[in-house]
C-alpha positions as CSV (number, residue, x, y, z in Angstrom):
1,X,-107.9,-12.3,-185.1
2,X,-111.0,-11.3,-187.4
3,X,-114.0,-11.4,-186.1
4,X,-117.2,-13.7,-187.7
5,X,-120.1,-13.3,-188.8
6,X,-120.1,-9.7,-189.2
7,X,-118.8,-8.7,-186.0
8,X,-116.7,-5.9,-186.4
9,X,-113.3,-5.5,-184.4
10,X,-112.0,-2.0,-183.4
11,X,-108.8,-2.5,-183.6
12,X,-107.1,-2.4,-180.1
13,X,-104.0,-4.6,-179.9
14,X,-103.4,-8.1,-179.0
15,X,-100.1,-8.8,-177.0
16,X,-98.4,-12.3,-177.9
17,X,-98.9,-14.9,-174.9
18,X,-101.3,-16.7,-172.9
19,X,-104.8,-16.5,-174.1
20,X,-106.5,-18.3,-177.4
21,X,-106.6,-16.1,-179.9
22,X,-110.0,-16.9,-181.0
23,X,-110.8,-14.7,-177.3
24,X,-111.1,-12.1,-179.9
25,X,-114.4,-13.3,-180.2
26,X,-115.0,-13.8,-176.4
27,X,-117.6,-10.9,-175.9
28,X,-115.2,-8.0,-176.2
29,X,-116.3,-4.7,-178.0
30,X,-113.6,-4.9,-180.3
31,X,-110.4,-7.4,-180.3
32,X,-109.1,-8.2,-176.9
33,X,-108.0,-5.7,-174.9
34,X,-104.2,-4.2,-175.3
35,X,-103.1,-6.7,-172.5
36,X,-104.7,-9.9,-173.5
37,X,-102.3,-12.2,-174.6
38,X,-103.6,-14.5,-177.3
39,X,-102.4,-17.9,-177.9
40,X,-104.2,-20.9,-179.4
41,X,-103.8,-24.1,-177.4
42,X,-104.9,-28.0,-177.6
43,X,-104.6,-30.4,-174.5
44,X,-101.0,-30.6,-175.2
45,X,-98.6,-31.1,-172.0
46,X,-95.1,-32.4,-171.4
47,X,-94.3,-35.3,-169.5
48,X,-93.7,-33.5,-165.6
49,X,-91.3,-34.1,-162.9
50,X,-94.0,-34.0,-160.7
51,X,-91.4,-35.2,-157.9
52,X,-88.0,-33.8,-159.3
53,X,-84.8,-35.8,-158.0
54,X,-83.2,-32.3,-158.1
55,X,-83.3,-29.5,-156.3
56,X,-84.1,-26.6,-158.5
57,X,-82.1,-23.4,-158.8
58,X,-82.9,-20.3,-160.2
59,X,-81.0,-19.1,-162.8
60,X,-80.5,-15.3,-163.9
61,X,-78.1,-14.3,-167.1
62,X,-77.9,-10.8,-167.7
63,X,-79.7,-9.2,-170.9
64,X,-79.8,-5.9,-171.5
65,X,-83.7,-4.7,-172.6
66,X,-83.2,-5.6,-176.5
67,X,-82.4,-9.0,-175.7
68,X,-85.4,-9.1,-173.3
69,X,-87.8,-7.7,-175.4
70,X,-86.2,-10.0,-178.7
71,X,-86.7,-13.4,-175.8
72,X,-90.5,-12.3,-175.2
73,X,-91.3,-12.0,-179.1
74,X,-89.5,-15.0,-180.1
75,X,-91.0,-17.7,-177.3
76,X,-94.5,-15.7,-178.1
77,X,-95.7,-18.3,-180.4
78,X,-94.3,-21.3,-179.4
79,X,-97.3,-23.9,-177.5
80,X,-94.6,-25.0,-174.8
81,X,-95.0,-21.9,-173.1
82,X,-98.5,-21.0,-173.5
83,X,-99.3,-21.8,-169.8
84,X,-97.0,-19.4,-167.9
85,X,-98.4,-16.0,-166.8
86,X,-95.5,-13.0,-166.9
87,X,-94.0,-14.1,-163.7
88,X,-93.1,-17.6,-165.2
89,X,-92.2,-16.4,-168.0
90,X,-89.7,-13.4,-166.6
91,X,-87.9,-16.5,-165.1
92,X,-87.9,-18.3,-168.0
93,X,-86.4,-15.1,-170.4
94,X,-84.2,-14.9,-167.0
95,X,-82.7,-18.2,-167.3
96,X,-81.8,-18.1,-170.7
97,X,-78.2,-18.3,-171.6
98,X,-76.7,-16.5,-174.6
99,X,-74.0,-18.4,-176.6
100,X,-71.9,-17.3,-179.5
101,X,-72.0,-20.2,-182.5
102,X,-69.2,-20.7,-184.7
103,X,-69.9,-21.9,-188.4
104,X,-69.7,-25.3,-188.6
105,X,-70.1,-25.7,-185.4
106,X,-72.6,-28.5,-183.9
107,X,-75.8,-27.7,-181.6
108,X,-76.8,-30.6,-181.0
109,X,-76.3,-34.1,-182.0
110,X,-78.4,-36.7,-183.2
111,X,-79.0,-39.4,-180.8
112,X,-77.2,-37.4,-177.4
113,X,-79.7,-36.8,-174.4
114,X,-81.6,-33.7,-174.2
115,X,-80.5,-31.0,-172.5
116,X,-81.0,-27.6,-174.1
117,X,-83.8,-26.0,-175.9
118,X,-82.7,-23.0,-178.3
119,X,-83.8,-20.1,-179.9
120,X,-82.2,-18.3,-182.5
121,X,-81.1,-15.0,-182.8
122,X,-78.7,-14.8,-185.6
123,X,-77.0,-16.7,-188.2
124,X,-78.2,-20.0,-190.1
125,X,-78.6,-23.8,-189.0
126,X,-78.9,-27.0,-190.9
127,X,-80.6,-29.8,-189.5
128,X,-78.7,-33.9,-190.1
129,X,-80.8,-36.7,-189.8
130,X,-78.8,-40.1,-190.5
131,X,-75.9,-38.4,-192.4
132,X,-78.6,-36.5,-194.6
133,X,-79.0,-32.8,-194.5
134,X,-82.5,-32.1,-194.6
135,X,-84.2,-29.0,-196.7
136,X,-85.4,-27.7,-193.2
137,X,-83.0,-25.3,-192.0
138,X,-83.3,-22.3,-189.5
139,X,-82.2,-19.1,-190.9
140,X,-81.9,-16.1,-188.4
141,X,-84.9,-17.2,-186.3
142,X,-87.0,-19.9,-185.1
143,X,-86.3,-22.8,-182.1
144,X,-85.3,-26.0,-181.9
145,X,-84.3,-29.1,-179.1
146,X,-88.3,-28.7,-177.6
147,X,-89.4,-32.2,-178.1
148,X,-86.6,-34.2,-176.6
149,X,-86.9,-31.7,-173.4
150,X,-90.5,-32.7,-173.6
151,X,-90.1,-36.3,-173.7
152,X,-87.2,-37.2,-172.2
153,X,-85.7,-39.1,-175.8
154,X,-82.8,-38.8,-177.8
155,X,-82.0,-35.9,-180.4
156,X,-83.5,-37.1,-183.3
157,X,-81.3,-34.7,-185.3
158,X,-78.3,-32.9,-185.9
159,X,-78.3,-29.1,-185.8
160,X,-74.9,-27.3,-186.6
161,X,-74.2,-24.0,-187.8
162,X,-73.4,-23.2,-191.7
163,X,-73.4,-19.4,-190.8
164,X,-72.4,-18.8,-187.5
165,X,-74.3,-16.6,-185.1
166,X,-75.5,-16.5,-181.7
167,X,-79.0,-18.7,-179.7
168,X,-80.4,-18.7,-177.0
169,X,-80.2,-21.9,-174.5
170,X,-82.6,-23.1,-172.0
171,X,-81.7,-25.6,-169.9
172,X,-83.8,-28.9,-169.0
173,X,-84.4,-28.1,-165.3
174,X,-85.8,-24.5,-165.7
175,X,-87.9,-26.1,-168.6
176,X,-89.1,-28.3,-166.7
177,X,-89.7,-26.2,-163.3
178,X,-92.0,-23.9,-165.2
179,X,-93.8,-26.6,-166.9
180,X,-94.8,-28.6,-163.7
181,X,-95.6,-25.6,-161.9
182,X,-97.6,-24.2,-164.7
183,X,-99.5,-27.7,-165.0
184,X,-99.8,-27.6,-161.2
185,X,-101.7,-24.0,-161.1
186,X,-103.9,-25.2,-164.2
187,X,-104.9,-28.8,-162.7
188,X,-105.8,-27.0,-159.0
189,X,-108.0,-24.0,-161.0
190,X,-109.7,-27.2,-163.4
191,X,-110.6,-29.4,-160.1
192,X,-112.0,-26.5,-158.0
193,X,-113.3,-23.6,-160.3
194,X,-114.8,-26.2,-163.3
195,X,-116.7,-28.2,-160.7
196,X,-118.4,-25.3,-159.7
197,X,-119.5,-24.1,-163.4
198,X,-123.3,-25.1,-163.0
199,X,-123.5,-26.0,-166.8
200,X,-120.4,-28.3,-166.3
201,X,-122.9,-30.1,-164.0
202,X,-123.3,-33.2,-166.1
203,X,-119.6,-33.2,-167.2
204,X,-117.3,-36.5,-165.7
205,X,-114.4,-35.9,-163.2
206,X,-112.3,-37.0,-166.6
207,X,-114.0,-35.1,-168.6
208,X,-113.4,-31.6,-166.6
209,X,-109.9,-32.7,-166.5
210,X,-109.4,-33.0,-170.1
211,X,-111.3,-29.8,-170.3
212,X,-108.8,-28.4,-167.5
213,X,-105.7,-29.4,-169.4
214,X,-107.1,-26.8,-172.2
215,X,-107.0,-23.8,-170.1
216,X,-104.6,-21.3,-171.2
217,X,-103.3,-18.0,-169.4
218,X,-104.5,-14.9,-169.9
219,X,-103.5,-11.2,-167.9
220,X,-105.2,-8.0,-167.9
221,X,-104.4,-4.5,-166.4
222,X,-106.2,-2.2,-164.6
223,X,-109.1,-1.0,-166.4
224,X,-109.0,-3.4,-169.2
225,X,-112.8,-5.0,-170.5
226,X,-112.5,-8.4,-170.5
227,X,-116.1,-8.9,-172.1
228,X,-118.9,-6.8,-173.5
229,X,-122.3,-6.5,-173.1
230,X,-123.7,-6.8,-176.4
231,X,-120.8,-8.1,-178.0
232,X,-120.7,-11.9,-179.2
233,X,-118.3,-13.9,-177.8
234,X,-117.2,-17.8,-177.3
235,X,-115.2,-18.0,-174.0
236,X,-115.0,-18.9,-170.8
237,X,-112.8,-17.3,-168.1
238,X,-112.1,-18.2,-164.6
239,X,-110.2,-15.7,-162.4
240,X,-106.9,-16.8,-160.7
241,X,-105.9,-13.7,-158.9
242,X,-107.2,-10.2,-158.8
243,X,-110.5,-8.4,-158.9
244,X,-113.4,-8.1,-161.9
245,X,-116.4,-6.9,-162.0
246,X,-119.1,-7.3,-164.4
247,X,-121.9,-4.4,-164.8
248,X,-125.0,-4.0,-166.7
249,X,-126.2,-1.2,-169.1
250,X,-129.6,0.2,-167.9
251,X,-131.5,2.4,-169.6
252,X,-131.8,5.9,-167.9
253,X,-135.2,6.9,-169.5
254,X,-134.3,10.1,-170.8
255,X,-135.3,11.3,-174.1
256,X,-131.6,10.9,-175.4
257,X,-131.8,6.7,-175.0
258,X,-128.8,6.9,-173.0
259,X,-127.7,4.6,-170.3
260,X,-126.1,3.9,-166.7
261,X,-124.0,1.6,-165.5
262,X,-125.0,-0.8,-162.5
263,X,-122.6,-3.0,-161.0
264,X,-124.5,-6.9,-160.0
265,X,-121.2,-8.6,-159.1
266,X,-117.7,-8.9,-157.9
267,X,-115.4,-12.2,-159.5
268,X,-112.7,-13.0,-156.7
269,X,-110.1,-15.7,-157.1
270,X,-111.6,-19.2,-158.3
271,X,-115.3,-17.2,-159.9
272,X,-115.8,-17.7,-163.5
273,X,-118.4,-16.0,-166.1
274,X,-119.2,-16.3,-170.0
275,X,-119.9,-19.9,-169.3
276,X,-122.5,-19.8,-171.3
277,X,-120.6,-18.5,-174.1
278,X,-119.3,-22.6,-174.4
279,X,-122.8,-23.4,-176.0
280,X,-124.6,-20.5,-177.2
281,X,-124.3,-17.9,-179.7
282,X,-126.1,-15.1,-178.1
283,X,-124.6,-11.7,-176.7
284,X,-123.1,-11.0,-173.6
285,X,-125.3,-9.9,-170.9
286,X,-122.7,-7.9,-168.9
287,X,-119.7,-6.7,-169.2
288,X,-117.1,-7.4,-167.2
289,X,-113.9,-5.0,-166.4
290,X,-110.3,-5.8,-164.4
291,X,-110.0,-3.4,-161.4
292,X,-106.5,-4.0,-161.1
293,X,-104.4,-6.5,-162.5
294,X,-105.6,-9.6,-163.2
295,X,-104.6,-13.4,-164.3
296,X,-106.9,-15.6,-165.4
297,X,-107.4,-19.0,-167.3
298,X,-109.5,-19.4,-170.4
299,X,-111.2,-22.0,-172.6
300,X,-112.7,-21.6,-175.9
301,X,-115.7,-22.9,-177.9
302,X,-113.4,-24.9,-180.2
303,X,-111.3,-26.3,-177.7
304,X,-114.3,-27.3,-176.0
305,X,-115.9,-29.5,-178.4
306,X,-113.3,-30.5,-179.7
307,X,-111.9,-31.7,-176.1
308,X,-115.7,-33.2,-175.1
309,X,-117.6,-33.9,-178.4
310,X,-120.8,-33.1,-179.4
311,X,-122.7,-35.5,-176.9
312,X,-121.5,-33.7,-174.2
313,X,-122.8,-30.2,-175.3
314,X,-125.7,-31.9,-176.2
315,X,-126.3,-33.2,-172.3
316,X,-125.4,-29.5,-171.3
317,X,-127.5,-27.9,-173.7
318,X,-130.5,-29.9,-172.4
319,X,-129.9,-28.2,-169.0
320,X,-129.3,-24.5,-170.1
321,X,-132.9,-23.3,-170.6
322,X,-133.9,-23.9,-166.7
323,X,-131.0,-21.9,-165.8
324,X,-132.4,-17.7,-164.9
325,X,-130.5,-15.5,-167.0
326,X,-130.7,-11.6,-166.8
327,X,-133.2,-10.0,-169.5
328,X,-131.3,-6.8,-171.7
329,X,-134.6,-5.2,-171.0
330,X,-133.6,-1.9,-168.9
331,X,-134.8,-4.0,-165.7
332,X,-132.5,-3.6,-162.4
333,X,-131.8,-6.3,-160.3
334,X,-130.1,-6.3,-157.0
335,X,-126.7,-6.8,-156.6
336,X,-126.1,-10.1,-157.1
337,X,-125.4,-12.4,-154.1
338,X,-122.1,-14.5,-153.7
339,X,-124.8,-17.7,-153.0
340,X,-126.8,-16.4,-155.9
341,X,-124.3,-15.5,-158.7
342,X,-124.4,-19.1,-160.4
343,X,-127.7,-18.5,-162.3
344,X,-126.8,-15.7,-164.1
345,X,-124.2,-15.9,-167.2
346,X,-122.9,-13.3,-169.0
């Protein structure tokens, strides 16, 4: 993802899941960090079996680390899955069955109940609607059965193979596991963590939760700077599990201009920081580091106003100037308190 106005990117890598790509831009020196997966998402969600009639039962088909590693690219840029941190999606890739496709053989069948989503490996696949082939056709990758698993209606194609090969099935249940307990970590993180955002504080309960439903998943390792100080950036971030800490630079006074860093806070399960990132275009004013792995959820700029509208950043803008916010002067303050934490934003 380039970064705007100017703002230069140096170029370490971007991995293929969870976060919005436009994190890029979150405040990070340079792209996101090696470990920062970046996905763009709407408020887009499946209908959930919140209260499944089924039991559900792990399922595990061997795959040798090819196929893995093949399952991980391939699912990388598809929305359905842009909620699940590694550990959903390891039982996802885990679940996924491998079957060998015969030319002319069908997929699946227009009008029949959904019960497979696919991914394609090898060979090529026309798609029937109505007794018509269509010009679409899959030829050695892409996916395809997502929407009826999503929706619970009918095929509203044909698939069948004019060059046989071999795809990848999911089944309904696991889909739908995932999903549910994805949207079940997302809603608990939107009602707790967003109420506490103190710019948030003129935001509706339905509101937040449209705003909630937007999060995406991000993971970082050990090590890994999640934001800059300095750097521009347009994201918020609320930690699920693990340990960051942000620091400040401050100036050491010696005749080289160099600087120290000071450590004002620790974010623990259910913190966030760069709220202010949501409505203003102005540098970081800490950076913030993983000590140890980390999974967090993420909003952007764009998916906030696109999600709220313009009236509502207007409301929080109003409120943003009688919030404190640390100086990039050199100054020093104490480390900040877990009561006190709230008026500062990086």
């Amino acid at each position: 993802t380039k970064l705007q106005d100017g703002r230069a990117a140096t170029g370490q890598s971007q991995r293929l899941m969870g976060c919005t790509g436009s994190v890029a831009k979150s405040g990070l020196a340079s792209a996101a960090p090696k470990n920062f997966k970046p996905r763009r998402r709407n408020s887009v969600s499946a209908e959930v079996d919140m209260h499944p009639t089924k039991a559900y039962a792990k399922k595990v088909f061997p795959k040798s680390r090819e196929e893995r590693a093949f399952l991980k690219s391939a699912v990388a840029g598809i929305f359905l899955f842009s909620d699940l941190h590694s550990s959903l999606l390891d039982e996802v890739i885990d679940a996924m069955e491998k079957k060998h496709i015969a030319a002319g053989q069908r997929v699946i069948a227009q009008g029949d109940t959904a019960d497979f989503f696919y991914v394609v490996e090898s060979g090529t696949y026309r798609v029937i609607k109505d007794g018509k082939v269509l010009s679409k056709e899959y030829s050695g990758s892409g996916y395809f059965g997502e929407i009826a698993l999503m929706y619970q209606s009918p095929r509203t194609a044909t698939v069948e193979a004019s060059l046989g090969g071999v795809v990848w099935a999911l089944d309904r249940q696991v889909f739908r596991h995932t999903v549910t307990t994805a949207k079940a970590a997302r809603v608990a993180v939107s009602q707790e963590s967003l109420s506490k955002v103190k710019i948030l504080s003129t935001v509706t309960i339905a509101e937040r939760a449209r705003l909630g439903d937007a999060l995406v998943a991000c993971e970082f390792n050990d090590g890994d700077t999640i934001i800059k100080q300095g750097a521009y950036g347009d994201n918020l971030f609320i930690v699920e599990e693990g340990l960051a800490i942000a620091y400040i630079d401050i100036a050491k006074g010696d005749a080289g201009g160099s600087f120290k860093k000071k450590e004002v806070f620790r974010h623990t399960a259910g913190d966030y920081f760069g709220e202010r990132a949501l409505l203003t275009d102005e540098p970081r004013a800490a950076t913030v580091i993983a000590s140890g792995p980390l999974k967090a959820w993420t909003v952007d700029r764009a998916s906030f106003e696109r999600l709220l509208g313009t009236e509502v950043k207007r409301r929080m803008s109003q409120r943003v100037s009688s919030y404190d916010m640390l100086e990039g002067d050199g100054a020093a303050p104490a480390t900040v308190k877990k009561g006190e934490w709230s008026f500062l934003s990086w």
